[in-house]
N, C-alpha and C positions, 0 to 999 in steps of 0.2 A: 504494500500500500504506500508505505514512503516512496518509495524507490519511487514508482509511478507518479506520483506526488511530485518528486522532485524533474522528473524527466516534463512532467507536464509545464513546468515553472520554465524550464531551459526554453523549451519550445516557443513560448508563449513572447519569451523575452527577445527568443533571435530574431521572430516574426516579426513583433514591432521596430527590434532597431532597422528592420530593412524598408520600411515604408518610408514614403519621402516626406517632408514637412509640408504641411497645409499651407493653402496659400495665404494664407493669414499670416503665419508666421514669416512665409518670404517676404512677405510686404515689409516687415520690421527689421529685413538686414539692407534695406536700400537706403541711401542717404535721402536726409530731409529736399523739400522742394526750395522753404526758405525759412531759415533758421531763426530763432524767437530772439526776444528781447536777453540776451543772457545776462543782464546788472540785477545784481543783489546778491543774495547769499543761499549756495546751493550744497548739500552735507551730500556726501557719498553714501549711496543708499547698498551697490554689491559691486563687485569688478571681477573677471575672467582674466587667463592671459594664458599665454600660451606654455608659458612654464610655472610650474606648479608653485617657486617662491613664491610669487609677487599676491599671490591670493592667501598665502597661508599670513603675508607680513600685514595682509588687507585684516584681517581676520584677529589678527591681537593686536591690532589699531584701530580700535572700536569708532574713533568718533573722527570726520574728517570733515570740514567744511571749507567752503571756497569761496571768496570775498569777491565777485566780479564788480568792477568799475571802471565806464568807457572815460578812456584818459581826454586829452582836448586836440590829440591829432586823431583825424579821421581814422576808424577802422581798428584803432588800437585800443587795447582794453589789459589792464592790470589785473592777474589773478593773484591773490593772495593765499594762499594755501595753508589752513590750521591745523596742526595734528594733536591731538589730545590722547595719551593712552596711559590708564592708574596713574594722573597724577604730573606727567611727563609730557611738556608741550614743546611741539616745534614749530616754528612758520616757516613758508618759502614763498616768494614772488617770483614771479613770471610776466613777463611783457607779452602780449600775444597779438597776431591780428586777426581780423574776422569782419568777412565784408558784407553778412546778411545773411548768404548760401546757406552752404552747408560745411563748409570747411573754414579751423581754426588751425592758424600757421605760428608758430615758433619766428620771433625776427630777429634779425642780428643786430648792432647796435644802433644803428641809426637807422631803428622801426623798417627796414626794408622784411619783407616775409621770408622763410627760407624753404628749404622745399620737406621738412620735416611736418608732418600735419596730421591733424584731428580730424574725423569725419563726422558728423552730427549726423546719428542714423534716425528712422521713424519711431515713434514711441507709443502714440494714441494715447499719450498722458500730456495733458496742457501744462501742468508743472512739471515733466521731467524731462532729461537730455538723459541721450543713451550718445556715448559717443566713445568713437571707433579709432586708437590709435596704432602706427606704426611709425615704432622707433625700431632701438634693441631689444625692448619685448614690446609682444605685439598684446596690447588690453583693450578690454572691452567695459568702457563704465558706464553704471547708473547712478544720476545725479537725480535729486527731486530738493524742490521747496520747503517740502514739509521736514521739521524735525524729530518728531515722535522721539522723542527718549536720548535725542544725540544733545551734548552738551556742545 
């Protein structure tokens, strides 16, 4: 009866990983059409990546929030980055440009863009950014408005 049990589970599980994703779901790895107002303050709600560090460092760094504010040259916007974990806070800024799209560019010093960049993908959340980076690791965040429980 296990045995069967268990053979029924294996089955059950190969079959779903072979089916393809809904198109529902496709919809949500496309980049946005035109990218939201991103000023104010958005807390890191999960992130992915493609090596296994960067989620586990996500994970006992419970609270992360981001200070966006458009600076006074066109397109550039200042993120602030707050990291809080038991106790232990760090900040980092970042200069970045962003022209409406759907894509957030790294610039070099004198605000030009570089070719390092963020892709703002669809969400179906009015308050959230799901956005799509490749550097050295390649991640995948969700940001949202709401704080629910993040300091």
């Amino acid at each position: 009866m296990m045995k069967t049990l268990c053979v029924a589970v294996v089955v059950l599980s190969l079959t779903s990983v072979s089916q393809s994703a809904s198109l529902a779901c496709e919809r949500l790895l496309k980049p946005v059409d035109k990218g939201p107002d991103l000023s104010g303050r958005w807390y890191v709600k999960a992130m992915s990546s493609d090596i296994c560090v960067a989620p586990v460092v996500y994970t006992l760094w419970p609270s992360i929030a981001v200070d966006i504010t458009s600076k006074d040259i066109p397109n550039i916007y200042q993120f602030d980055f707050k990291m809080n974990m038991y106790g232990y806070c760090h900040n980092h800024s970042s200069t970045l440009f962003f022209d409406g799209t759907n894509t957030i560019f790294d610039v070099e010093s004198n605000n030009a863009p570089t070719n390092v960049q963020n892709v703002l993908l669809q969400s179906g959340c009015p308050d959230c950014l799901v956005m799509k980076g490749w550097t050295t690791i390649n991640t995948l965040m969700l940001y949202s408005k709401e704080n629910r429980g993040i300091k």
